[in-house]
C-alpha positions as CSV (number, residue, x, y, z in Angstrom):
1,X,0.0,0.0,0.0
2,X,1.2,3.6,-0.3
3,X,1.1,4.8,2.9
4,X,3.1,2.0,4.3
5,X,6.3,3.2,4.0
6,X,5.5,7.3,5.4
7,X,3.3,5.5,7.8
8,X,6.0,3.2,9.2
9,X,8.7,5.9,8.9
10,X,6.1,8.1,11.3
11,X,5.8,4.9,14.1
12,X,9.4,4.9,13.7
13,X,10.4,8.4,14.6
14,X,7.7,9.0,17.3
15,X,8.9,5.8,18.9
16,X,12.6,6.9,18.7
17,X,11.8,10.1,20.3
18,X,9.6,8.1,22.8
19,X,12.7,6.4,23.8
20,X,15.1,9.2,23.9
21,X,13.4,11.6,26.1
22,X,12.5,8.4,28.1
23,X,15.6,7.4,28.9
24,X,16.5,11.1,30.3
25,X,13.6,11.9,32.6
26,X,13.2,11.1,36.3
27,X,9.7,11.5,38.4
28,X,10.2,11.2,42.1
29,X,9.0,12.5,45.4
30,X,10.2,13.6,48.9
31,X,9.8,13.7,52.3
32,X,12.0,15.4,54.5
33,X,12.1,18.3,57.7
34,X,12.7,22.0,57.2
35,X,14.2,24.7,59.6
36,X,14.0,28.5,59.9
37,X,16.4,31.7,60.4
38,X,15.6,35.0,60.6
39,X,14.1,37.8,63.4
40,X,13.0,34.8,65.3
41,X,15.2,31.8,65.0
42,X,18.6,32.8,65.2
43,X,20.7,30.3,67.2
44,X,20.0,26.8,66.9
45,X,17.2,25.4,68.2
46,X,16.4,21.9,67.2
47,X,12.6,22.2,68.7
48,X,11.9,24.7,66.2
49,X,12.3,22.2,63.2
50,X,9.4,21.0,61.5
51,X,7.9,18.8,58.1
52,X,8.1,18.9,54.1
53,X,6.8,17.1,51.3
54,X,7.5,17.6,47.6
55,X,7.6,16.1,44.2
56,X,10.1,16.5,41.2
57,X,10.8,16.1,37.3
58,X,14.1,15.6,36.7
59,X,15.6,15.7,32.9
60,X,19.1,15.1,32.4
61,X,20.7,16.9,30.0
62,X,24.2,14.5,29.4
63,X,26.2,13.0,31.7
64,X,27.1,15.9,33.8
65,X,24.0,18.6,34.2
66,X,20.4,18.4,34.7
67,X,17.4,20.2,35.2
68,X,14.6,19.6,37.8
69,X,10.9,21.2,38.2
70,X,10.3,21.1,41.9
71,X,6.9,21.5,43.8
72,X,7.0,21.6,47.9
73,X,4.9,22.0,51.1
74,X,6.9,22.8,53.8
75,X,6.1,24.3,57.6
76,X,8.7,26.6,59.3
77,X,8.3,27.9,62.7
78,X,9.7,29.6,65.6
79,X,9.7,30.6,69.4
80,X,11.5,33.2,71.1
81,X,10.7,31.5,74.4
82,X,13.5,29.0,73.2
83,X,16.2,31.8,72.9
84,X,18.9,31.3,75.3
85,X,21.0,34.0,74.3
86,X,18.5,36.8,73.9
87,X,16.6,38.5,76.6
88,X,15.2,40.9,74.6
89,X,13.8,38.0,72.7
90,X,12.7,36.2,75.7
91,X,10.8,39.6,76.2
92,X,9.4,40.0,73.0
93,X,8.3,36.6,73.4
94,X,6.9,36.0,70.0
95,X,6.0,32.7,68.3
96,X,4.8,31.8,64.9
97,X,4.2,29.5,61.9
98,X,4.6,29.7,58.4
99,X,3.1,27.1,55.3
100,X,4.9,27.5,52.5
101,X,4.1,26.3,49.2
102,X,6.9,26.3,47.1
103,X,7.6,26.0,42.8
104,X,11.5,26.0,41.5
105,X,13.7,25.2,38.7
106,X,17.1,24.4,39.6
107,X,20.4,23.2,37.2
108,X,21.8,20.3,38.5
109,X,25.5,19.6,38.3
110,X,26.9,15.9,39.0
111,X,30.3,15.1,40.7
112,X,30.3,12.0,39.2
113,X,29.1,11.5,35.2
114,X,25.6,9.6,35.3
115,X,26.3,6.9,32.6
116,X,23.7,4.7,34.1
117,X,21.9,3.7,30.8
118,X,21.3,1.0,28.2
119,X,21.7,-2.5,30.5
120,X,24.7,-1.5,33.0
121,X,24.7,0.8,36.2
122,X,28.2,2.2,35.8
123,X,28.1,4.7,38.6
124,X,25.2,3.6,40.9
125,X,26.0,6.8,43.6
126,X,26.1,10.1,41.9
127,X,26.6,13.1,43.8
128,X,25.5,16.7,42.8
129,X,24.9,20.4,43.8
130,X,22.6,22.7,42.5
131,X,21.0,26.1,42.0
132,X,18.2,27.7,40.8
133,X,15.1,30.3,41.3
134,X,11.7,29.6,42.5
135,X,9.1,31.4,43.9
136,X,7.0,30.5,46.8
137,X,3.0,31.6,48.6
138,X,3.6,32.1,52.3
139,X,1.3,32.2,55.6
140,X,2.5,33.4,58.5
141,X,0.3,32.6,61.3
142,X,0.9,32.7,65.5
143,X,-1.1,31.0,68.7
144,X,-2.6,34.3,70.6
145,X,-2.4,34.5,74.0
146,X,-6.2,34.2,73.9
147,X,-5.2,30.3,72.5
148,X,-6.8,31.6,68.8
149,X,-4.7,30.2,65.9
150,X,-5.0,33.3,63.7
151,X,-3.0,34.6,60.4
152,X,-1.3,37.7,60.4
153,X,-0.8,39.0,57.3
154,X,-3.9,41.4,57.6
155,X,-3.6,42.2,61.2
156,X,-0.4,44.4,60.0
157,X,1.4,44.1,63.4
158,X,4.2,46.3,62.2
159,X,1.9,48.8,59.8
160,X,3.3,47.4,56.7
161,X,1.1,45.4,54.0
162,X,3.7,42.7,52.8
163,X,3.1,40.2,50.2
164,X,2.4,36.4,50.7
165,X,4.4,36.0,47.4
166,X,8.0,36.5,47.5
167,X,11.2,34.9,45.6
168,X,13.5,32.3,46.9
169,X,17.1,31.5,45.5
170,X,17.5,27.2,45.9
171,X,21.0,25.7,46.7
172,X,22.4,23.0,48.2
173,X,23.7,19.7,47.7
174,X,22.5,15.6,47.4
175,X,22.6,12.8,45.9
176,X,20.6,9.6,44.5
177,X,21.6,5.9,44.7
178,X,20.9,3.5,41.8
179,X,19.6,0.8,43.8
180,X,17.5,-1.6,41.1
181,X,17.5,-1.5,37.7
182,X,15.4,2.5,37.3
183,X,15.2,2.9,40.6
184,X,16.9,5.6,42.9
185,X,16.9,6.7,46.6
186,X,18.9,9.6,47.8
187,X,19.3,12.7,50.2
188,X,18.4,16.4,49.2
189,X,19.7,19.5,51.7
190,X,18.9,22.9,50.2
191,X,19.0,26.1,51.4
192,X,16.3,28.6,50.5
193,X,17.3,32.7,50.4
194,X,14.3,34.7,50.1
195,X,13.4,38.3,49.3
196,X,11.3,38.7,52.4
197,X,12.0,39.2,56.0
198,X,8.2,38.6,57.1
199,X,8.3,34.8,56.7
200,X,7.8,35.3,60.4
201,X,5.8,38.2,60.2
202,X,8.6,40.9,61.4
203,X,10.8,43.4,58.9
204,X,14.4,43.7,60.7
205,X,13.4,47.4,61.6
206,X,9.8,46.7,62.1
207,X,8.3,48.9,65.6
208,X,5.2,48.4,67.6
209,X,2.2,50.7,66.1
210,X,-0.9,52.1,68.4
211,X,-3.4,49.1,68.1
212,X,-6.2,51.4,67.4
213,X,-4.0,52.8,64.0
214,X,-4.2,49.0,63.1
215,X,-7.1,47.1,60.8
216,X,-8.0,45.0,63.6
217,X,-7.3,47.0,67.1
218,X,-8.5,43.8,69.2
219,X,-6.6,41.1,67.8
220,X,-3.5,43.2,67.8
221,X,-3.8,44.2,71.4
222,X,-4.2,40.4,71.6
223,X,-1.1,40.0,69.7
224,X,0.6,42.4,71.6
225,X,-0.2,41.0,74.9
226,X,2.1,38.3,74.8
227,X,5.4,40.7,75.0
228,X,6.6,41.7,78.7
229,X,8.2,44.5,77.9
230,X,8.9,47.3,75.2
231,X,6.1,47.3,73.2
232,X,4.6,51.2,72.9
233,X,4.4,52.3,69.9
234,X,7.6,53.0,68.3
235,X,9.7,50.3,70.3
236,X,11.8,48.0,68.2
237,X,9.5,44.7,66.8
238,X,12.2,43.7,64.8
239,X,15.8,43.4,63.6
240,X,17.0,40.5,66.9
241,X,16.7,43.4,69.8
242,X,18.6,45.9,67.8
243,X,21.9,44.0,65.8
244,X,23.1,45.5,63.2
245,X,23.0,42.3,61.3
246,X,20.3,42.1,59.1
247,X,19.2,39.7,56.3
248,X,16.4,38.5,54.6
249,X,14.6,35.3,56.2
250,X,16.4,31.7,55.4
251,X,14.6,28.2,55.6
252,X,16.3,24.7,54.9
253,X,14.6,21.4,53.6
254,X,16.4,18.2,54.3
255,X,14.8,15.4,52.3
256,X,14.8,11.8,51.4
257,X,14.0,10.6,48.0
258,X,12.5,7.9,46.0
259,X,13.1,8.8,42.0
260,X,11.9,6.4,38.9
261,X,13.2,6.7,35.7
262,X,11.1,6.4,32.7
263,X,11.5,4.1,29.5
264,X,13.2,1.0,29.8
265,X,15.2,-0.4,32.6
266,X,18.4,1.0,32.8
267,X,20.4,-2.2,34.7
268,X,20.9,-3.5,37.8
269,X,23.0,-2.4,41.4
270,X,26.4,-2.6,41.5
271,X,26.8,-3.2,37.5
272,X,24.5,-6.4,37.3
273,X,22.7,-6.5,33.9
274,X,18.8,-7.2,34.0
275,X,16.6,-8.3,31.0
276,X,16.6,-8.6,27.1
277,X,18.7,-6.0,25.3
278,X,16.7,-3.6,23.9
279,X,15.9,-4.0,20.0
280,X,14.3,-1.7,17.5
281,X,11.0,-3.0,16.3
282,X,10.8,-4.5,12.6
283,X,8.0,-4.0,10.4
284,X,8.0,-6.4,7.5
């Protein structure tokens, strides 16, 4: 028939490119814990540590680089009852919590080449470090002293209308484990630099305002009840009881990952070969 031959030719190239991409795409997910720095957490405080869950696209672009699509939930919190080197903290005597839902891109660069394709696992534990941009929705949210869970956002605690959108800058380091035929676990830390210092709700020279200047005088009075000391309007919210050192808020994800990689199987642990080679169809 006529159409055989374009027909054929067609099956051919979509199967090809079937295969190529295939072979060079990773889906996976993670589970991990996250941790906070800023105007609130600012010594290490192991308490203060809390969960994140994610998923991922990997595509590799050769042996050396990739490039990932990230999506991740994450919770950060913080205390400044747990301070033990600030008693202006202690006074202050602030607590929050933040969901964060973040999306990223990041470039990938492996220590070790990733030849793991065809039948044979040739480097089974490939190390890499990274860097990208995402950008990531926010809630900050505290426990009144009243016991009400409420979000803060529009209380404007410090008079300033901040966004719940803001920019983070990914890095960090990992790596993933070949450990059966298209099948990988591995370890993901990343640190996240943002372009917001009211993850927690407080600017680094935020001060307290006159309640009744405030959207909601009640709930900020509320708010406000919590700190022993300093808190008229004009006294310092912000910036760790008056250091000069001031920086946009940080969080951390630590994660553990379970990553598949479409097409055919790619081999086995340790080098072992699994299956059939791989053969182009025939069409005769």
């Amino acid at each position: 028939m006529t159409f055989k031959k374009p027909y054929l030719s067609f099956i051919l190239l979509i199967n090809s490119v079937n295969f190529l991409f295939a072979q060079k795409v990773d889906i996976g997910v993670s589970i991990g814990g996250t941790y906070y720095y800023g105007d609130v957490v600012n010594e290490f405080s192991p308490s203060t540590a809390r969960y994140s869950a994610g998923a991922f696209l990997r595509y590799h672009l050769g042996d050396r680089f990739a490039i990932s699509a990230n999506g991740v939930y994450a919770r950060v919190s913080g205390d400044d009852a747990l301070s033990t080197k600030s008693t202006w903290q202690n006074q202050r005597n602030w607590n929050f919590f933040t969901d964060i839902l973040e999306a990223s891109g990041v470039l990938e660069f492996n220590l070790i080449e990733d030849r793991n394709s065809g039948r044979i696992l040739k480097n089974p534990l490939i190390p890499y470090i990274y860097l990208g941009v995402g950008a990531f929705y926010y809630k900050p949210q505290t426990i009144l002293p009243s016991g009400q869970v409420q979000s803060l956002r529009a209380l404007r605690l410090s008079g300033v209308d901040y966004s719940d959108i803001a920019i983070c800058i990914p890095m960090g380091v990992g790596f993933r484990y070949y450990i059966y035929r298209n099948y990988m676990v591995g370890f993901d830390f990343g640190l996240r630099y943002t372009s917001t210092s009211y993850i927690d709700d407080i600017g680094g020279t935020d001060v307290y305002q006159d309640p009744d200047n405030t959207p909601f005088p009640e709930l900020t009075k509320d708010a406000y009840s919590s700190t022993l000391a300093n808190k008229n309007p004009g006294d310092l919210r912000g910036k760790m009881g008056g250091s000069s050192f001031n920086i946009n808020d940080i969080y951390v994800i630590g994660s553990l990952t379970i990553a598949y990689r479409l097409g055919k199987q790619v081999g086995g642990a340790r080098g072992r070969s699994f299956g059939k080679a791989i053969r182009c169809p025939r069409f005769y």
